[in-house]
C-alpha positions as CSV (number, residue, x, y, z in Angstrom):
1,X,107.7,99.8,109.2
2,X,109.2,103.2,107.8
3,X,109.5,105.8,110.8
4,X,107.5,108.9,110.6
5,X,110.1,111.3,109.8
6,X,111.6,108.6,107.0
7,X,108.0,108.7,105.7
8,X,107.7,112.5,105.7
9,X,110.7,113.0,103.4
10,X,109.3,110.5,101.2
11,X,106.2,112.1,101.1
12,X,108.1,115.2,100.2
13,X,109.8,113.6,97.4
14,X,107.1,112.2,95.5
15,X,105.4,115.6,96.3
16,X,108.5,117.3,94.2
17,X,108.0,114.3,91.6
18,X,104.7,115.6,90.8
19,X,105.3,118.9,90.4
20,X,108.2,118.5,88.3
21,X,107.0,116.1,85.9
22,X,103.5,118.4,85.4
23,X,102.5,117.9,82.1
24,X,102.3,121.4,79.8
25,X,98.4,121.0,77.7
26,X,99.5,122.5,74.6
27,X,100.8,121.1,71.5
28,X,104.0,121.4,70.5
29,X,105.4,123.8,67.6
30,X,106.6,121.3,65.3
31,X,103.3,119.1,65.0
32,X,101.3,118.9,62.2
33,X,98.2,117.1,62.3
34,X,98.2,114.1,59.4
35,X,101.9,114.4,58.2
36,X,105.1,112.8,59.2
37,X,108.0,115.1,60.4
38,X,111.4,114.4,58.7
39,X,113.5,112.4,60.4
40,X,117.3,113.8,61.4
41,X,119.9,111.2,61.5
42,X,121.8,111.3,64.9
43,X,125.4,111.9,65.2
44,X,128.2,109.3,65.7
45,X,129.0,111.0,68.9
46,X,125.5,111.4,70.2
47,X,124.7,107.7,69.5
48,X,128.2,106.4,71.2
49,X,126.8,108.4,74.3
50,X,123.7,106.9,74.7
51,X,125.0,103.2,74.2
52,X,127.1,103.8,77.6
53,X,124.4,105.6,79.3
54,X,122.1,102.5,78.3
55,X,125.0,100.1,79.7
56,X,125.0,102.6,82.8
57,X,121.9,102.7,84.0
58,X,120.0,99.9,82.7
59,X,123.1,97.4,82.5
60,X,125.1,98.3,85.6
61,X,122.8,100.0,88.0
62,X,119.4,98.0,87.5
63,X,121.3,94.7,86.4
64,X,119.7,93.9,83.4
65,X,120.7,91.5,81.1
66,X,122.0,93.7,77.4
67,X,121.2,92.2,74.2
68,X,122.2,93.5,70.5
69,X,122.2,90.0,68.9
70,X,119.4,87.1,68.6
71,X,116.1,86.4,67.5
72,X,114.4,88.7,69.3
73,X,116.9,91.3,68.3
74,X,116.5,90.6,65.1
75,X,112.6,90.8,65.2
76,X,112.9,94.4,66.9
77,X,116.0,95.2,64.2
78,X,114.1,94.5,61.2
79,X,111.0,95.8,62.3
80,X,112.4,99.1,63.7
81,X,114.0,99.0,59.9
82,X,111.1,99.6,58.2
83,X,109.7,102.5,60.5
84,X,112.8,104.4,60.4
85,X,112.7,103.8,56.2
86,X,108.8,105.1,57.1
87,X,109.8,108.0,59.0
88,X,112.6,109.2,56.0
89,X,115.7,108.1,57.7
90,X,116.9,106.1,54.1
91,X,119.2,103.6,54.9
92,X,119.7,104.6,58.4
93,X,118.3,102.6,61.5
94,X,117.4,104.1,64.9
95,X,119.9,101.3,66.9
96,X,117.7,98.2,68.9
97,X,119.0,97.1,72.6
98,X,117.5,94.0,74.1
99,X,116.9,94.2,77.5
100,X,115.9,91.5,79.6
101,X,114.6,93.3,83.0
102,X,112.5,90.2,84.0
103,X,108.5,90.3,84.4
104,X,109.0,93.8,83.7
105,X,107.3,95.5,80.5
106,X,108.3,98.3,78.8
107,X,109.9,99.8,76.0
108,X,111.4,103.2,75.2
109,X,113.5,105.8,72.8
110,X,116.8,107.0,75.0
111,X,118.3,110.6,74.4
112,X,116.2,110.6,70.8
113,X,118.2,107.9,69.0
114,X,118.4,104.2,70.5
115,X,115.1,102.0,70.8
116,X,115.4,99.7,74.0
117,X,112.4,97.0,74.0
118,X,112.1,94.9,77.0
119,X,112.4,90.8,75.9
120,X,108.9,90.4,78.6
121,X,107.1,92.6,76.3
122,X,108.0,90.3,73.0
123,X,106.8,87.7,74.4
124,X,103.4,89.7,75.7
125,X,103.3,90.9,71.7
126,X,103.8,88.0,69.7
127,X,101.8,90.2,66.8
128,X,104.8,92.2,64.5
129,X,101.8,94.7,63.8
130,X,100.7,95.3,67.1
131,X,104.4,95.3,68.2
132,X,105.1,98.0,65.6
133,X,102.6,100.3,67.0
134,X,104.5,100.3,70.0
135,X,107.7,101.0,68.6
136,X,106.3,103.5,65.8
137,X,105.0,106.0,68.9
138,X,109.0,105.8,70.4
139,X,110.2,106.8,66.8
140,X,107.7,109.3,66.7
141,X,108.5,110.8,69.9
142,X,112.4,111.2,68.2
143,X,111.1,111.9,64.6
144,X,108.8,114.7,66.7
145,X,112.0,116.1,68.4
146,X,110.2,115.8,71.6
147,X,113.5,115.0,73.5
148,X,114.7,118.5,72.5
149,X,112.1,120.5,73.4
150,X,112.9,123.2,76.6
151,X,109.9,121.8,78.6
152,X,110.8,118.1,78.0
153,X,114.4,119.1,79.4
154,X,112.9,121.1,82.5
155,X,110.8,118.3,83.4
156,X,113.4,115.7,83.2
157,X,116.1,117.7,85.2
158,X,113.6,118.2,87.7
159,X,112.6,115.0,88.8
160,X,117.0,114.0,88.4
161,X,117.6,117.5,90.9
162,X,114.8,115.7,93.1
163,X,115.9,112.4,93.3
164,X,119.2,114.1,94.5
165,X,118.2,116.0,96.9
166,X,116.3,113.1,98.8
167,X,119.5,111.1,98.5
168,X,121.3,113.9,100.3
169,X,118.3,114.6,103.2
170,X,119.0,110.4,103.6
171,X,122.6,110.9,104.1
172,X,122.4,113.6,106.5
173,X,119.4,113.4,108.2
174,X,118.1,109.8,108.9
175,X,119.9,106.6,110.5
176,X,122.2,104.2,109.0
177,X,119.8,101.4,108.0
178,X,116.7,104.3,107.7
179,X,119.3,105.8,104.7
180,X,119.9,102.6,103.2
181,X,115.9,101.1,103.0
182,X,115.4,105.0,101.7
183,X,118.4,104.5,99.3
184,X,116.6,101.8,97.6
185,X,113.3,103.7,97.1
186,X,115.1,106.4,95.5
187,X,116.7,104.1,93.4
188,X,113.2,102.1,92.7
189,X,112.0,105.4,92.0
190,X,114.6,106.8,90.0
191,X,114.1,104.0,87.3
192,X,114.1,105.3,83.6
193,X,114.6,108.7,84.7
194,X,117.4,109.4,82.3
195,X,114.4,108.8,79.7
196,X,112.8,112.1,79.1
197,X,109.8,113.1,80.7
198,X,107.0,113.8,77.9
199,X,103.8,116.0,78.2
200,X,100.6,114.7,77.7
201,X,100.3,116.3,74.5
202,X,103.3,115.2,73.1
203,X,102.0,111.6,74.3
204,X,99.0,111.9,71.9
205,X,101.0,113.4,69.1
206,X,103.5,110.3,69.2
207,X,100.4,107.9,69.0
208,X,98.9,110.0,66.1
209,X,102.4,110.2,64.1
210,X,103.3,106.8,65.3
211,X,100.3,105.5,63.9
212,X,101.4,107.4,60.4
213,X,104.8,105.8,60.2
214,X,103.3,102.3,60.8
215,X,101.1,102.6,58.2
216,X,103.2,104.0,56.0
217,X,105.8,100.8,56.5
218,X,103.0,98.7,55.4
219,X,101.8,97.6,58.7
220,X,97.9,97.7,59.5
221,X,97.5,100.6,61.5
222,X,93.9,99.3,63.0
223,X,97.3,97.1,65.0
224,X,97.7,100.5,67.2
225,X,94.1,100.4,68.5
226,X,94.5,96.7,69.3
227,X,97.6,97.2,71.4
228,X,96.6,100.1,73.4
229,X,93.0,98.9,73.8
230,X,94.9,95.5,75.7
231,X,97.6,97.7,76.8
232,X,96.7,97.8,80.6
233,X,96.6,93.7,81.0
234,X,100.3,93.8,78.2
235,X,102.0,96.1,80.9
236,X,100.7,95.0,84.1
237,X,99.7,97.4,87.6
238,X,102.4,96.9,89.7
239,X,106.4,98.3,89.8
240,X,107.9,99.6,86.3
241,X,105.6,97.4,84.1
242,X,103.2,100.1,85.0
243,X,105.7,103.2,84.7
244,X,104.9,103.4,81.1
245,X,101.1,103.6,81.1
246,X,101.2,105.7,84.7
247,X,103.2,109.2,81.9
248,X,101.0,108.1,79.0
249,X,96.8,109.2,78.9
250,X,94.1,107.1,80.0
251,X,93.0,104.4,77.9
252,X,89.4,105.5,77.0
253,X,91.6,109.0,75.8
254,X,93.8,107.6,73.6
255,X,91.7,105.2,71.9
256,X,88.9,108.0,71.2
257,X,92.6,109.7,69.4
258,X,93.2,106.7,68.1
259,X,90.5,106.2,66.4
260,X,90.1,109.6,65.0
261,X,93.4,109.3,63.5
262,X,92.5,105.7,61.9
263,X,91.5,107.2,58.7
264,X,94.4,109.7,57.3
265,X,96.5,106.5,58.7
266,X,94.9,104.6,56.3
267,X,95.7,107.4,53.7
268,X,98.9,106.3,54.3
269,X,98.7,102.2,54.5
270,X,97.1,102.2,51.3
271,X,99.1,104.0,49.5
């Protein structure tokens, strides 16, 4: 059993989580409602970087398994293809890691220009369409430049200077073994946190746009409502599986936005 004063700094800590990660309710500047921002093609440099933060964090300090090669690479690859072709990129494609992190589900855009996808969520989304709508709302959180905006950054540093600061009160504060049970909670914790932190606003704009570039790379965007409607049982309840759906709006929220935005997506599938 954690000792009390063991318990109070964590209390303190997730405390400083939740402020730091508050979610601003505004839209940001560079949405329009019903049209597709243009794409911006990342730079050599930036795209070297996030490879070996990738092989950092996810590779080295959470031990998962790396792919860029095989069938379910290629499925991502090809599909992720035709959304950044969607999203105006040309013959550019946003780069796909593989990672295989166990029962754990989830799937992300890194520093706004690498796709991971999780190999346990392939095999929860056998459907290409549905799968697409997944992927379309990472590319539209980069297409969106939501990685680049101030309050994005201010959020994300936060909860980084947080999880640092409870690492230092367990070094200098709390016993040997106390420190290194703590240790791992941080680290628990501290999962995915060099993925940006996005408001709640920016959350429904990436479904809204995501939904656009689907459609507009000829998959069925009535596939979004499908996925996020059985998106709670897809991700799971319990440890990271649920990270993703715990930043991202409730389900009865989105699918009410969803829904609203099947029409001008349509505009787009059709076309």
């Amino acid at each position: 059993m954690l000792s009390k004063r063991l318990t109070h700094y964590l209390q303190i800590f997730v405390l400083s989580l939740s402020i730091s990660a508050c979610s601003s309710t505004g839209p940001t500047k560079s949405f329009t409602p019903n049209a597709i921002p243009q794409a911006v093609v990342p730079t050599q440099n930036s795209l070297a970087q996030t490879q070996q933060v990738i092989v950092q964090e996810l590779g080295q300090k959470q031990g998962m398994s790396l792919y860029k090669s095989g069938a379910d690479y290629q499925r991502v690859n090809n599909l992720v293809r035709r959304l950044s072709r969607a999203a105006g990129l040309g013959s550019f494609s946003y780069p796909v890691i593989i990672a295989d992190a166990g029962r754990q589900v989830n799937a992300m855009a890194v520093n706004g220009n690498t796709i991971v996808v999780y190999k346990e969520l392939l095999r929860r989304v056998p459907n290409d369409t549905e799968l697409a709508a997944v992927v379309g709302h990472e590319i539209a959180h980069i297409t969106s430049r939501h990685h680049a905006d101030p309050t994005v950054q201010n959020r994300t540093a936060g909860v980084q200077i947080a999880a640092s600061v409870l690492s230092n009160v367990i070094g200098n504060q709390i016993g040997a073994a106390e420190g290194q049970l703590a240790g791992k909670i941080a680290g628990t914790l501290g999962q995915g946190l060099f993925v940006n932190s996005y408001s709640r606003e920016m959350e429904y704009e990436a479904d809204h746009t995501g939904m656009l570039i689907m459609a507009k790379a000829g998959y069925n965007p009535q596939g979004a409502i499908n996925f996020w409607s059985q998106a709670p049982q897809i991700f799971g309840t319990s440890g990271s599986s649920a990270d993703f759906l715990s930043s991202h709006p409730s389900e009865a929220s989105r699918l009410s936005r969803l829904k609203a935005s099947l029409p001008a997506a349509m505009h787009y599938f059709r076309r």
